[in-house]
C-alpha positions in Angstrom: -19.2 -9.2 14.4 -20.3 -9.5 10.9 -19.0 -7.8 7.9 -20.5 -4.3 6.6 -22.0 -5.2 2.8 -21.5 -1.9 1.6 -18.0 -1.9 2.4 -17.3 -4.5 -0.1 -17.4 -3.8 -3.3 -19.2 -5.5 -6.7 -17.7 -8.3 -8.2 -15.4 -8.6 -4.7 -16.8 -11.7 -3.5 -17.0 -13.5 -6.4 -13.3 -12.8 -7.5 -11.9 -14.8 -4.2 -14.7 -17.5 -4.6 -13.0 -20.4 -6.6 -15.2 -22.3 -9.2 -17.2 -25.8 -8.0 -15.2 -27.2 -10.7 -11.6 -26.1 -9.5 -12.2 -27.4 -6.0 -13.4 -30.6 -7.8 -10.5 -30.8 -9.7 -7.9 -29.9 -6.7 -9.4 -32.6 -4.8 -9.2 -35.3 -7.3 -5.0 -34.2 -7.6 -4.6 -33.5 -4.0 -6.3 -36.8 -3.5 -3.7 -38.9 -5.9 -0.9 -37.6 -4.1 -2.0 -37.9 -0.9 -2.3 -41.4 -1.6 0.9 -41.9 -3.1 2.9 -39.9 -0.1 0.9 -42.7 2.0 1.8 -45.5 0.0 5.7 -43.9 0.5 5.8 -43.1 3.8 4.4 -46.8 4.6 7.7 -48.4 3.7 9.3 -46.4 7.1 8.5 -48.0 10.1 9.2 -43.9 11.9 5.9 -42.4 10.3 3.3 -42.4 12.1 0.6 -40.6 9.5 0.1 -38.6 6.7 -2.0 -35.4 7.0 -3.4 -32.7 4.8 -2.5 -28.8 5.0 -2.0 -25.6 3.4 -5.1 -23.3 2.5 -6.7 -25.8 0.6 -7.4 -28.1 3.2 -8.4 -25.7 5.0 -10.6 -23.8 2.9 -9.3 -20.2 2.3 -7.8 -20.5 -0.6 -7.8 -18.5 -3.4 -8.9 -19.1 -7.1 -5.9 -20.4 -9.3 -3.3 -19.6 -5.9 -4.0 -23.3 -4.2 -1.5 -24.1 -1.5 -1.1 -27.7 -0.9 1.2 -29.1 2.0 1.2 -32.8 2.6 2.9 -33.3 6.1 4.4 -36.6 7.1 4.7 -37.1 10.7 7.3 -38.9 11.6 8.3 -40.5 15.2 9.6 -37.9 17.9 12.0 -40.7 18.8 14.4 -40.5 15.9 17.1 -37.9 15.8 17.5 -35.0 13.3 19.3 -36.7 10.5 17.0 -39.5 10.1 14.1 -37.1 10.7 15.1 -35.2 7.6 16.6 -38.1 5.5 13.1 -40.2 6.2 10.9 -36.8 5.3 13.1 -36.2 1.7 13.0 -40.0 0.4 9.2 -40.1 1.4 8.2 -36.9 -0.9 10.6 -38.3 -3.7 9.0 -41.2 -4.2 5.2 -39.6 -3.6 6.3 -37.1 -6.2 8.3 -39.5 -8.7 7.4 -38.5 -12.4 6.8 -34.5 -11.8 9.0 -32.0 -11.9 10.4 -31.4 -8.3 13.2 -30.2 -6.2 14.4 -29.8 -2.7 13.3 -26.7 -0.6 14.5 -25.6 2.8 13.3 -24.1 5.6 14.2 -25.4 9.1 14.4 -28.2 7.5 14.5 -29.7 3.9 11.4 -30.7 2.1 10.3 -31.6 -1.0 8.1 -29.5 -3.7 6.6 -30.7 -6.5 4.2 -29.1 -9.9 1.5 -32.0 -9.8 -0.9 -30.9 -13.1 -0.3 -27.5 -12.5 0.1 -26.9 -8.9 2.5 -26.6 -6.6 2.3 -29.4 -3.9 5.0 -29.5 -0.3 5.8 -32.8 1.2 7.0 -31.6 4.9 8.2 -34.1 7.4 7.1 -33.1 10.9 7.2 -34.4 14.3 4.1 -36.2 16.0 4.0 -34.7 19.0 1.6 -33.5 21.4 0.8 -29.6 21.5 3.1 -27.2 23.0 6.0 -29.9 22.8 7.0 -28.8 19.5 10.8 -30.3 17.8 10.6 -28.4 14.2 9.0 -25.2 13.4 6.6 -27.8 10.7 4.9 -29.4 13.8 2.7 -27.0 14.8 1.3 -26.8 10.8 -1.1 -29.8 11.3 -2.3 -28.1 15.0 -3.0 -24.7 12.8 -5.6 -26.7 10.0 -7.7 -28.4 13.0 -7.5 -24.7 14.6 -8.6 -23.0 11.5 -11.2 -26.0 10.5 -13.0 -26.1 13.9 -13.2 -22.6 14.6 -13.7 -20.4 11.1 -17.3 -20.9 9.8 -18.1 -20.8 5.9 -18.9 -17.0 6.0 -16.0 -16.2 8.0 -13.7 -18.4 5.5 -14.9 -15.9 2.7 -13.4 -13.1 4.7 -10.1 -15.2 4.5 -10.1 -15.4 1.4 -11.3 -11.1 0.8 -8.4 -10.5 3.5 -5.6 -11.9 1.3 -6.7 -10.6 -1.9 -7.0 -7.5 -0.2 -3.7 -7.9 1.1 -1.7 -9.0 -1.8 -3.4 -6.4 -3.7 -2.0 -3.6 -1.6 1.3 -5.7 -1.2 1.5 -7.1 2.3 1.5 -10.4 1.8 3.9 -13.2 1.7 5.4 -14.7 4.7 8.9 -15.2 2.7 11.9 -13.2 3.6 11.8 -10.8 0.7 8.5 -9.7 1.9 8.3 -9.9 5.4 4.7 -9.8 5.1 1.4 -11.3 6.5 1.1 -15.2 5.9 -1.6 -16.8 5.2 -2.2 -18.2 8.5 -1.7 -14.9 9.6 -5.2 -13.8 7.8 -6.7 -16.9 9.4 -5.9 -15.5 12.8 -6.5 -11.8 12.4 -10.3 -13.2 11.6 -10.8 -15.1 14.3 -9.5 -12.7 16.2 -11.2 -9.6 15.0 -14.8 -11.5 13.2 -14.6 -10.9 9.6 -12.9 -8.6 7.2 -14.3 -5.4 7.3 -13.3 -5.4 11.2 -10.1 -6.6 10.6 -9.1 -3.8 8.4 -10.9 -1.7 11.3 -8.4 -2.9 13.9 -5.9 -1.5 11.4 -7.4 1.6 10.9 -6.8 2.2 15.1 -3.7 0.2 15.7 -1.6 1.5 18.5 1.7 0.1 18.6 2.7 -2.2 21.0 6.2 -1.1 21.4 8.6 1.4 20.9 9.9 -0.7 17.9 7.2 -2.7 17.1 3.8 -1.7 15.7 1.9 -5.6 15.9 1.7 -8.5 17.9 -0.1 -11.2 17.2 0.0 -14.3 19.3 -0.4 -18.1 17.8 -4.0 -19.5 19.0 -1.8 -22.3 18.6 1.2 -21.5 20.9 0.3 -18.4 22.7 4.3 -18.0 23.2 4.9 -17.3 19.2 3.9 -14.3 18.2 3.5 -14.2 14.4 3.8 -10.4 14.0 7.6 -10.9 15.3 8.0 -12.1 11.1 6.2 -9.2 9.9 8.1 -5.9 9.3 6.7 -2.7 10.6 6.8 -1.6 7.1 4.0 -3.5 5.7 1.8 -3.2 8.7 1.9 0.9 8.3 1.6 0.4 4.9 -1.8 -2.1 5.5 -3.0 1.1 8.1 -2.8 3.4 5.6 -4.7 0.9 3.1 -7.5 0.2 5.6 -7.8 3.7 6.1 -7.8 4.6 2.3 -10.4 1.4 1.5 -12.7 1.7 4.3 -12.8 5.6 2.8 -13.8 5.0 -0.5 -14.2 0.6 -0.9 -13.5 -0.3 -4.7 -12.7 -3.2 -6.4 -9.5 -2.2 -7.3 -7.7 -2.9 -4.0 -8.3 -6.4 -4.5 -6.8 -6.1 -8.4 -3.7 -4.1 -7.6 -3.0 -0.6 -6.1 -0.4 1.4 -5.3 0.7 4.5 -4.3 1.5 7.5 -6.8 4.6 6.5 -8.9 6.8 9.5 -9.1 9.1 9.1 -12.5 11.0 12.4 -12.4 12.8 11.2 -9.5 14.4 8.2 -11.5 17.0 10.7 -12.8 18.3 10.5 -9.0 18.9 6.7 -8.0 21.8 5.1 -8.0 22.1 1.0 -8.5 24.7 -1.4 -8.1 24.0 -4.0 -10.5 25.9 -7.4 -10.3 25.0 -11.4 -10.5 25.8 -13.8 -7.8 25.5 -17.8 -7.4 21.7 -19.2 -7.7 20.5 -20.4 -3.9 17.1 -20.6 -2.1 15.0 -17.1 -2.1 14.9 -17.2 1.5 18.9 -17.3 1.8 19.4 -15.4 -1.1 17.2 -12.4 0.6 18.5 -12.6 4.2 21.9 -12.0 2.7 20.8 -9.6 0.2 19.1 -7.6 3.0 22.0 -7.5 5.3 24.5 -6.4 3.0 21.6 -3.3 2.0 21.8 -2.5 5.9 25.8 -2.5 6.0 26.2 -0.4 2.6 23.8 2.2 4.1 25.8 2.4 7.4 29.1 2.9 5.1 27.0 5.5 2.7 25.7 7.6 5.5 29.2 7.8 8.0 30.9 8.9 4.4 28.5 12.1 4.7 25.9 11.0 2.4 22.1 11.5 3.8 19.5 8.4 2.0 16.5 9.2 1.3 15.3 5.5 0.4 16.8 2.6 -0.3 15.5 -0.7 -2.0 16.4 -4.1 -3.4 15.7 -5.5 -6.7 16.3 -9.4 -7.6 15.4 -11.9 -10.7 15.3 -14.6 -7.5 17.8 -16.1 -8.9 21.5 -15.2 -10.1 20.8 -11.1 -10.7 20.1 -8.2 -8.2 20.3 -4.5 -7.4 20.6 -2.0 -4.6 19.1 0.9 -5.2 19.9 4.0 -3.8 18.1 7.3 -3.4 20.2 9.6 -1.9 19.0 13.3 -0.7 21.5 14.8 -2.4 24.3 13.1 -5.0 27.5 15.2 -4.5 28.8 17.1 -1.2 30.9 19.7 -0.6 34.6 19.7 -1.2 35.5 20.3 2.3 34.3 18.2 5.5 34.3 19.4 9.1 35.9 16.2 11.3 35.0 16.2 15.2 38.6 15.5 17.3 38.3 14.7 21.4 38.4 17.4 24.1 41.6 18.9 24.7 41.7 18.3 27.8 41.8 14.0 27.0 45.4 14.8 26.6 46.8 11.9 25.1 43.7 11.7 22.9 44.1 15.0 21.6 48.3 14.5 20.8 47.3 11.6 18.7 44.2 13.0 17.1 46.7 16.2 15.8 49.3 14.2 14.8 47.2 12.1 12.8 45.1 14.3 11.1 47.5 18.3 11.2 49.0 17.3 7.7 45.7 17.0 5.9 43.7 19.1 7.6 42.9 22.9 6.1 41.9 24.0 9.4 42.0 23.2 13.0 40.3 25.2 15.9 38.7 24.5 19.4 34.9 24.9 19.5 33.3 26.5 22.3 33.1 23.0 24.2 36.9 22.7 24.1 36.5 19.9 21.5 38.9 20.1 18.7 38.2 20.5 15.2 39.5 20.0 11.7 38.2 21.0 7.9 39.7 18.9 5.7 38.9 17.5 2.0 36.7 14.8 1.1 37.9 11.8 -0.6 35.0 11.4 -2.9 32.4 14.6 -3.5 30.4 12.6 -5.8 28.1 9.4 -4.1 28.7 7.5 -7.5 32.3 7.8 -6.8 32.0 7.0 -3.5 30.1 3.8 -4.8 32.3 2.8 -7.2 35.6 2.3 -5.1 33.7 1.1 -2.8 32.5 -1.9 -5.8 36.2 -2.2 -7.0 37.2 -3.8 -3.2 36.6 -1.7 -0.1 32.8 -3.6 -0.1 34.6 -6.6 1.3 35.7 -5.2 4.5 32.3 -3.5 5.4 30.6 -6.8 6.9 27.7 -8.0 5.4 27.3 -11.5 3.6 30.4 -12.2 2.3 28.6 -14.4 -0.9 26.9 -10.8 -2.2 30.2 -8.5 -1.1 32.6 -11.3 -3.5 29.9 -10.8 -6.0 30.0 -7.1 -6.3 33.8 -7.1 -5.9 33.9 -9.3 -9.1 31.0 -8.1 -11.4 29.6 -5.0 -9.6 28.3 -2.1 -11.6 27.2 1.5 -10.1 24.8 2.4 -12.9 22.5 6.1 -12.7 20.7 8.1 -15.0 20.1 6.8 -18.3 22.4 3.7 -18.2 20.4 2.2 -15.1 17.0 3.5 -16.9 17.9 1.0 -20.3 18.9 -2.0 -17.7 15.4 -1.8 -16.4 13.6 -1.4 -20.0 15.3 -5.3 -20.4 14.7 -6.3 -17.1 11.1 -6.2 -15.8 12.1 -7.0 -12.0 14.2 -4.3 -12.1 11.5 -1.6 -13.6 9.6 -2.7 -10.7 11.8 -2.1 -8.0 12.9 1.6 -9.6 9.2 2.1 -9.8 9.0 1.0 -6.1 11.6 3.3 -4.8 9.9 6.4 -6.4 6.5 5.8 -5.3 4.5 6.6 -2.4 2.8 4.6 -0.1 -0.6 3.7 -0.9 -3.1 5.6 1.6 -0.4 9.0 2.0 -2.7 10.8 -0.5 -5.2 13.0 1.0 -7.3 12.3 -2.0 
């Protein structure tokens, strides 16, 4: 397959071409550190060579977005501890005299700014394909994959897919995202020949499973399937961009576009604002995330129907829920289902528990008793807030975020939350993300 000239637009091309002189100057730095990790990872008798990775060495990167990864592979013989203590001292001293820091992912590693760009020092195991010990070992099989198999042409498309991509916001592999990766492009071109047909794929897709919209196996390890890390979110929301690009192709998907933001519906969210100790995005997201997902159970079993829900963070000590709820106050009374009276014992403890409160109690037509009684909060804000002042700590959920909220929590709405996100700019994104639609829902 080869891709359709028409359906990219003017100036496309050149945009996600980097200059002769960028590459030139990449080289020279990646070169320098290359040599120093080698130099480094010389004075341990466990490495066993020093390899190049990321996009750069591979060729799809993008113009001023370089992403360098220097792995060290180290002896499959030595145990964990070492592994990781060998891997860290190696990209310290490679990296000694820029500003650096430890990272984390399976395993620590080190990243450094070297004149301007980001550069990863990952230990990794030197083993044989298929007998993998660390999620970093199959990174060196991915470059020869991607440098063998993708021609020059087909590299381009690379490079159009993830500008396309983070242009329509799909991409990022990081757990905040849960987007495509980079490799991820890589694959979908070989798979599918260039980028145009990728996007085609997309504009058919079927889903796979009941729950699951993509798979897409590893050339590298057939038994890792890289859509698994990839919500079904952003691969509806890349559909409905194919469809809406492959309609009308303009530059502009490659700059930035989104779907109609909706402003007169910022008068209805709700956000908890609070801070929280600094830690690595990934953790800080996971745990972020699954306190959302216990909050919304707790919302929705207090009566209260969500439209949307979304999470806002600096990255590093501030965040926000939002909340847009379908409506903001309930009625005064709420009908409670009891047990069949016929579950005798059942139905003695469910009236002598609830006959005091309740305004009302019948049988249905199913013999299943019922009660009206009041609601403790009519209001979701009030709901919110008590459950801010303490009750969040017994809901589940990470118990870093629910200690945060318990101690500095704020339920802010209207124009309160409105002037939080005039100082914060993270913050006026995600309330511009909550009222927005999905790129590709217009029929325009």
């Amino acid at each position: 397959m080869t891709t359709t000239t028409d359906a990219i637009p003017k100036g496309a091309r050149e945009l996600c071409t980097p200059t002769v002189e960028e590459a030139k100057r990449l080289a020279e730095t990646v070169e320098r550190v290359a040599a120093k990790t080698r130099l480094a990872a010389a004075r341990f008798p466990e490495t066993r060579d020093v390899v190049l990775g990321g996009s750069f060495a591979k060729g799809t990167w993008l113009p001023g977005e370089a992403d360098i990864d220097i792995f060290v592979k180290l002896s499959p013989d030595i145990d964990e501890t070492r592994f990781e203590e060998a891997g860290l001292k190696v990209g310290l001293e490679a990296t000694k005299g820029y500003p650096r820091g430890k990272k984390y992912a399976q395993h620590p590693y080190t990243e450094a700014r070297v004149e301007g760009v980001v550069v990863n020092i990952v230990p990794c195991y030197d083993v044989q394909a298929g007998q993998w010990k660390s999620a970093a070992d199959r990174s060196p099989f991915h470059v020869e994959l991607v440098k063998a198999r993708l021609s020059e042409a087909q590299k381009l498309d690379v490079r159009l897919l993830k500008k396309f991509m983070k242009g329509v916001g799909v991409y990022g592999a990081e757990i905040e995202k849960e987007g495509f990766s980079g490799y991820a492009c890589e694959v979908l071109v070989l798979e599918h020949g260039s980028f145009v047909d990728v996007l085609k794929h997309f504009t058919h897709l079927k889903a796979v499973a009941p729950d699951r919209l993509l798979t897409l196996p590893d050339p590298v390890d057939e038994r890792r399937d890289l859509g698994k890390a990839i919500s079904n979110e952003n691969v509806a929301r890349l559909v409905l961009a194919a469809r809406a690009y492959l309609k009308r192709p303009t530059l502009q998907f490659f700059l930035g576009k989104s779907g109609k933001r909706r402003p007169n519906l910022q008068a209805h969210v709700i956000g908890i604002t609070f801070t929280h100790r600094e830690s690595s995005e990934d953790i800080l997201w996971g745990e972020l995330k699954r306190t959302m997902k216990h909050l919304s159970g707790h919302i929705k079993r207090a009566g209260f129907a969500l439209a949307r829900t979304a999470i806002a963070s600096d990255d590093r000590r501030q965040s926000v829920f939002l909340i847009l709820p379908e409506v903001r106050e309930l009625s005064a009374i709420e009908k409670r289902l009891g047990p069949s009276v016929v579950m005798e014992r059942e139905a003695i403890e469910f009236l002598a528990k609830n006959s005091k409160r309740a305004k009302l109690v019948w049988v249905g037509e199913a013999g299943q008793l019922q009660i009206l009684q009041n609601r403790d909060e009519v209001r979701l804000s009030d709901f919110l807030r008590r459950m801010v002042r303490g009750e969040i700590a017994k809901m589940g959920g990470s118990p870093t975020i629910s200690r945060a909220i318990a101690k500095n929590g704020k339920v802010l709405e209207g124009r309160p939350l409105l002037r939080a996100a005039k100082r914060k700019g993270w913050l006026s994104a995600g309330l511009d993300d909550i009222v927005s639609d999905t790129l590709g829902t217009s029929p325009g």
